[in-house]
N, C-alpha and C positions, 0 to 999 in steps of 0.2 A: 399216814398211809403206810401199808405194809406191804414187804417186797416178801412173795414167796418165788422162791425161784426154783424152774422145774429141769433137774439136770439134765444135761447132754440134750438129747433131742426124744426124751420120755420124761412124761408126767407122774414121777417115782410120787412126790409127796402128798398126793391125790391119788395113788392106786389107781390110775388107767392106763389100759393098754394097748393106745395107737399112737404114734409118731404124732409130734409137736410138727403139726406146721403152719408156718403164719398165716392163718388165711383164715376168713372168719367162718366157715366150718367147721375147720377143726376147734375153732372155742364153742360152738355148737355143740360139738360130740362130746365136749366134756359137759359129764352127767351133769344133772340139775344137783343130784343129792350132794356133789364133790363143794358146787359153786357153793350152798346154805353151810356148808360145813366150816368153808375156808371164809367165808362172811362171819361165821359165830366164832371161829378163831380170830382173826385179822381186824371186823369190822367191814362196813358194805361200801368201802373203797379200797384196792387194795391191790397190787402190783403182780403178774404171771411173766412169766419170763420163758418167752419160747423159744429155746435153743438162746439167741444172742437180739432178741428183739422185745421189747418191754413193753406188755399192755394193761391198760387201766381198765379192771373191773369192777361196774355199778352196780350195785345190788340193792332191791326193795325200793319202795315207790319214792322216800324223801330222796335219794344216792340220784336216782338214775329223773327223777323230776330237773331239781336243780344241779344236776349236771347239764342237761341237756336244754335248759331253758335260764339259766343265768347269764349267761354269755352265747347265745346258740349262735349268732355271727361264727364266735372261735372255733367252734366244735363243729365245723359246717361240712369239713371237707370231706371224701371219700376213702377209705384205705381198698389199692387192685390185688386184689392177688394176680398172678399172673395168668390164670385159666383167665379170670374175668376180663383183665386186659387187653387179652387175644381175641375175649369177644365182640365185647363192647368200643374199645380200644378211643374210652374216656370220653365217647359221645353218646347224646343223649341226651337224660334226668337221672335214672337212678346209679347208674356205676361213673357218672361224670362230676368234676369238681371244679371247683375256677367259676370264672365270669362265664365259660360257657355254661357250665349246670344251672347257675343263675339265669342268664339268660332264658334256654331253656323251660327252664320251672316255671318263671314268669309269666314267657307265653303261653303255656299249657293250663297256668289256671286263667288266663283270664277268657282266653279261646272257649275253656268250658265253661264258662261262667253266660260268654256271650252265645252260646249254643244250649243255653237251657239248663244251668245244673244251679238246683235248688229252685228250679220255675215247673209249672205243671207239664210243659210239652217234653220235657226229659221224663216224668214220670209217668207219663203216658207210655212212655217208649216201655219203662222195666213194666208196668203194666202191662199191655201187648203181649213179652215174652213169658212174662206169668201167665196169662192165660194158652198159649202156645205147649206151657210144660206141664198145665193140668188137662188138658187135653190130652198130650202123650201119655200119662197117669191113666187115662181115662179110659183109654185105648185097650189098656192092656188085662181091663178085669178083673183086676186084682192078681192077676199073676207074680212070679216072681221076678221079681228086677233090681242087678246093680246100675243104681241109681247116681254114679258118678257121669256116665256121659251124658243123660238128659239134663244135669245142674248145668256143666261144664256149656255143654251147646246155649242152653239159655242167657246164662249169664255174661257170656262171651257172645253173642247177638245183639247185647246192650251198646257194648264199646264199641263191638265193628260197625253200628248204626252211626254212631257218634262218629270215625274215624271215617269210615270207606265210603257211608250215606246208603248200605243197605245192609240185610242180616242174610245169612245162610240158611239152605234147609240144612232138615239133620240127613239126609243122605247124600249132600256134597259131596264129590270128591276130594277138593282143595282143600273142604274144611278140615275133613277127615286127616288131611296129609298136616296143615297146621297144629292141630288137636295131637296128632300122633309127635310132631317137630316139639313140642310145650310140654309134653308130660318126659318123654324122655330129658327133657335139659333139666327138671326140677329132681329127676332121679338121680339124674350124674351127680347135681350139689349134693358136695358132702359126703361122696363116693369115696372109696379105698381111693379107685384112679384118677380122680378129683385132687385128693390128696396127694397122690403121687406126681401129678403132673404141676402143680406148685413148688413140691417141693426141688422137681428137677424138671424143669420146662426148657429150657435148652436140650435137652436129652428128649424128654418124651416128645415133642412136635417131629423128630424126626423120626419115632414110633408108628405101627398101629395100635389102635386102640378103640376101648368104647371113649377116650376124649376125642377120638376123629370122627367118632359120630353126633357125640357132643355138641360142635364146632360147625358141623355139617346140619343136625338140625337147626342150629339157630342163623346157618344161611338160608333154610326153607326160609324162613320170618322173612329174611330181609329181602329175598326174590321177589316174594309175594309182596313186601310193600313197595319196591320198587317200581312193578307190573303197576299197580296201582297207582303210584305218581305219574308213571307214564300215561298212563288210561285218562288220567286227570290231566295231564296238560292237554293232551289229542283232543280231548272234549274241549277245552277255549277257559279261561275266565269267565262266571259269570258276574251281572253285580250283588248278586247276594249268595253268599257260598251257603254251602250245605252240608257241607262235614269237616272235618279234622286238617283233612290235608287240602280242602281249597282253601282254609285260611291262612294255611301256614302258606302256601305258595303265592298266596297275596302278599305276604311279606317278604317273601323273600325278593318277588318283583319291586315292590317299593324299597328298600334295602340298597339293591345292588350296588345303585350311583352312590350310596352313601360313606359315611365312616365304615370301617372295619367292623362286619359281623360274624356272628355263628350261622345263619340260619343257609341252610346247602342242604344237599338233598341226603346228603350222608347222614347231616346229625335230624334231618327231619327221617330216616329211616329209622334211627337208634331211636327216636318219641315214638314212632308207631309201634314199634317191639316192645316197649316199655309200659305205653296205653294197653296192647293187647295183652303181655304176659302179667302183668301188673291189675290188669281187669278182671281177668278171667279165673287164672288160677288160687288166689286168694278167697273171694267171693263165696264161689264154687266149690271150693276145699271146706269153707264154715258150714257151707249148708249140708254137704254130706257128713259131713258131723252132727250138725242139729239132727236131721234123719235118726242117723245114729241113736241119738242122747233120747229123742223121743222114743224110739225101741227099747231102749233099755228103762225108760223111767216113762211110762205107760199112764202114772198118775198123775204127770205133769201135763201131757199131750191131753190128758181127760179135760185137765182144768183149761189151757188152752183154750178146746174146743167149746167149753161150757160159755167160758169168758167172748170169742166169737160169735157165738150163735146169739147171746144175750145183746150184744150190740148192734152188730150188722145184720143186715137185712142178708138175704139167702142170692139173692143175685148182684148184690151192692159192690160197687166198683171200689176196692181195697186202696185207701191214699196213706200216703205217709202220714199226717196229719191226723188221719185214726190213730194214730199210737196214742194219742194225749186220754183216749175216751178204752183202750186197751193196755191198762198198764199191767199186768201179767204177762199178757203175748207180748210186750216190749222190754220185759226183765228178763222173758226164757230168750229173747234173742241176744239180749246183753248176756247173759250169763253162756251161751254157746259160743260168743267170742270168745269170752274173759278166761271160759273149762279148756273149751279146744286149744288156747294160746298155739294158734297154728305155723308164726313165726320164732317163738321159743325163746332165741336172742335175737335183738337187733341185729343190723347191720352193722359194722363197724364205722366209728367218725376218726375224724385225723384231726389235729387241731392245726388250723390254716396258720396260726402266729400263735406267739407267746402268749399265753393266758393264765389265770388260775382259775381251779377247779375245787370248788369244796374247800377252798380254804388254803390249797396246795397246789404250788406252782408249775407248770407244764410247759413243755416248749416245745413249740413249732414241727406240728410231723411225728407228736406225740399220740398213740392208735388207741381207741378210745372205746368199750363194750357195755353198751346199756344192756343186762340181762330183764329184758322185756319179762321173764316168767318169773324171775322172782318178783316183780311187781305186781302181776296177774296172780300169783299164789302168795301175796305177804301176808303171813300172818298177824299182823296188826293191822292191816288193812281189810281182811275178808274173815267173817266170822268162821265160815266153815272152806277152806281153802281147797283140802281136799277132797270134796261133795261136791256134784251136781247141785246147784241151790239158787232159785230166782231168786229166792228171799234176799239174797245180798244187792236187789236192787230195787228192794220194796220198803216203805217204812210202817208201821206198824198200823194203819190202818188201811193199809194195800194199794199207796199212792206210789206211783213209781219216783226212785229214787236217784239221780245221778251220783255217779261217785270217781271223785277226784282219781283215785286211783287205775281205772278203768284206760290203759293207754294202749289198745292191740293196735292202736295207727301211729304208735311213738308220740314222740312231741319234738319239739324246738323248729329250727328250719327245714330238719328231713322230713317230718309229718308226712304223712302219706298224702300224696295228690289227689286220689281220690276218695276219701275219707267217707264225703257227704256222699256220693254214688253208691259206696259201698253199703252204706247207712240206709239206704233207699231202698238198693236190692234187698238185700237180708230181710227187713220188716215184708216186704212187700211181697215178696216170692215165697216166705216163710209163712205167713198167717193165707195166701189165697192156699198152699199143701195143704194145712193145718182144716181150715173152711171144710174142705173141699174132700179130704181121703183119714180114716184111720188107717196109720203106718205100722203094721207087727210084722215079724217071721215068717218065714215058708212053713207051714208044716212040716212037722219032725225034727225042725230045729229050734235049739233050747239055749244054747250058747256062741256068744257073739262076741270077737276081740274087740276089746276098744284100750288097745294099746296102740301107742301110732309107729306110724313108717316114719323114718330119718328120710332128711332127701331136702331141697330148696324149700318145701313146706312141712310142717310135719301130718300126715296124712292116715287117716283108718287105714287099716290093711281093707280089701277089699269085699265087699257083705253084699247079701240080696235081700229082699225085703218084699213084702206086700202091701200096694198101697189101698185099700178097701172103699170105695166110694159108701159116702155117710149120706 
């Protein structure tokens, strides 16, 4: 393993030019092209050195596989930056570590397990919301529409079914104010004052700033779920719950007389923030990119549509399970994950205790960076990396293909919790568009960025579109 080390508090040896700060943003903002560089020097394990703090970066599908699945106990933990800990303040699932994030995790998959995930009455639900967002589509005649808040409302209708035990209209007010509370937190990530306030957070909390709106959105979340525990105990127990949070408050009733637990109403607010912004904005962010990818590649959308129409009947209720009979439309959804790489890097791990890594020994509290895109773009792994291309999930007689490689939900113990949800929406919400609208340009427009926004996800700049009922 190689120690590059990056003087002072800049990244001289890699040519970039923002302030080193520990946080995993800022290893974010270092380019992609810096990381493939210092891999083809170093090797795809290899040591960054931020100011006075030492982190291990993985690079390409074998580095950042078994790293993260040889020992994934070891490599379990969390690294806070200090924005995050002011947020989250290490409750939760995704910014929590220890026996609580365990805990946690636990109940949260098996709650969704016993509420329908992977059973037909969940898919009924992203069903529903599908038919809910081709109808808005349908509404508009083919007009022009940015197409971010009709994903964003749908796909977030899913979760807060599963959580609250109903969905929003789209001219909510609440929603509206939540929706607005979630896009601003994913812009802050990664921000100049993002950075800034990591690096000096004993100084900036006693600042204004946009981190005090930051900070401020993400207490709308926790109001709002609050409001809603309350609402939920005032309603009674029933004996069969019906969403997110009557199960958890059965446990926490059964709990109370017992051994020392997590479960309170604090760390069940930090899982409902987690459910909702963890639901919503990921989801939602691949499908406006798929949108995207099909405006730009017009031939792919053709074959789609061709491959749809050949199978399904014209009013046929779209299941997950059709993908086995559509393997095209299930490789251009795999390959809109795999192109968009909408998370970039991972989140950073910590290693909970002494372990070795790759062969090389690490100790305890040692901060750990699977670069998720150079996985998603390894050249030995993806014939054309840089290309739009289903093909890389097809085999040569156009059977669809899985592939090892393919990890935008990571791997080891952090695995994305809702992985199989996400799985569900995408096919489902993606092929009833597809069915249902050709998607091109407004008139007179010819050119369209498909460079992305920095920020908690990486995101289109923002496009409008016509969706053309077929």
């Amino acid at each position: 393993m190689t120690n590059v080390i990056l003087h002072g508090w800049c990244i001289h040896s890699i040519s970039c030019g923002f302030c080193a700060i520990v946080s995993e943003h800022c290893i974010e903002r270092t380019t992609e092209s810096s990381h493939l560089q210092l891999a083809k020097s170093h090797g795809n394990m290899y040591t960054l050195w931020f100011g006075w703090t030492p982190v291990i970066i993985l690079n390409g599908y074998q580095a950042v596989k078994d790293g993260m699945t040889t020992h994934p106990e070891d490599v379990s933990g969390r690294m806070l930056a200090p924005f995050f800990r002011a947020l989250a303040k290490g409750k939760g699932i995704i910014l929590a570590s220890g026996h609580s994030w365990k805990q946690q995790r636990r109940f949260g998959i098996m709650t969704l397990r016993r509420m329908g995930m992977g059973k037909k009455c969940l898919e009924h639900r992203v069903q529903e919301e599908a038919s809910h967002l081709v109808e808005f589509f349908m509404s508009l005649k083919g007009r022009p529409v940015d197409p971010s808040f009709p994903l964003f409302h749908a796909i977030s209708n899913v979760i807060c079914a599963l959580v609250f035990g109903y969905h929003f209209s789209d001219e909510d007010k609440i929603f509206h104010e939540l929706i607005s509370a979630t896009e601003y937190l994913f812009r802050f990530a990664g921000s100049f004052a993002h950075q800034l306030y990591d690096l000096l957070p004993w100084l900036m909390c006693c600042l204004p700033g946009p981190h005090k709106k930051a900070l401020s959105s993400y207490n709308v979340l926790s109001n709002f779920a609050r409001k809603e525990i309350r609402r939920h105990v005032e309603r009674g127990m029933s004996d069969e719950p019906q969403d997110f949070i009557d199960f958890y408050l059965a446990e926490m009733e059964k709990s109370k007389d017992g051994a020392k637990t997590n479960y309170d109403e604090d760390n069940l607010v930090h899982v409902i923030n987690d459910l909702f912004l963890g639901g919503s904005e990921t989801s939602s962010t691949t499908l406006y990119w798929g949108l995207l990818y099909m405006v730009v590649n017009p031939d792919v959308q053709e074959k789609v549509q061709k491959e749809l129409d050949a199978v399904l009947g014209p009013s046929q209720l779209i299941c997950y399970e059709d993908r086995r009979e559509l393997p095209y439309t299930n490789a251009v959804v795999h390959e809109i994950q795999c192109f968009s790489n909408i998370v970039f890097v991972g989140v950073p791990r910590v290693c909970v205790r002494d372990t070795t890594l790759l062969g090389f020994p690490l100790k305890k509290g040692t901060i750990i960076m699977p670069n998720i895109a150079s996985v998603l773009y390894d050249p030995e792994q993806w014939e054309t990396p840089r290309h739009f291309n289903p093909g890389h999930f097809l085999d040569k007689e156009g059977n669809f293909m899985p592939r090892e490689a393919f990890l935008p939900f990571s791997a080891g113990h952090r695995v994305c919790l809702g992985e199989h949800l996400a799985r569900i929406e995408l096919f489902i919400f993606f092929a009833n568009l597809l069915r249902a609208f050709t998607f091109q340009l407004p008139e007179g427009v010819t050119k369209i960025n498909t460079e992305p926004i920095f920020g908690g996800t990486l995101r289109p700049h923002p496009y409008r579109i016509c969706a053309i009922p077929r």
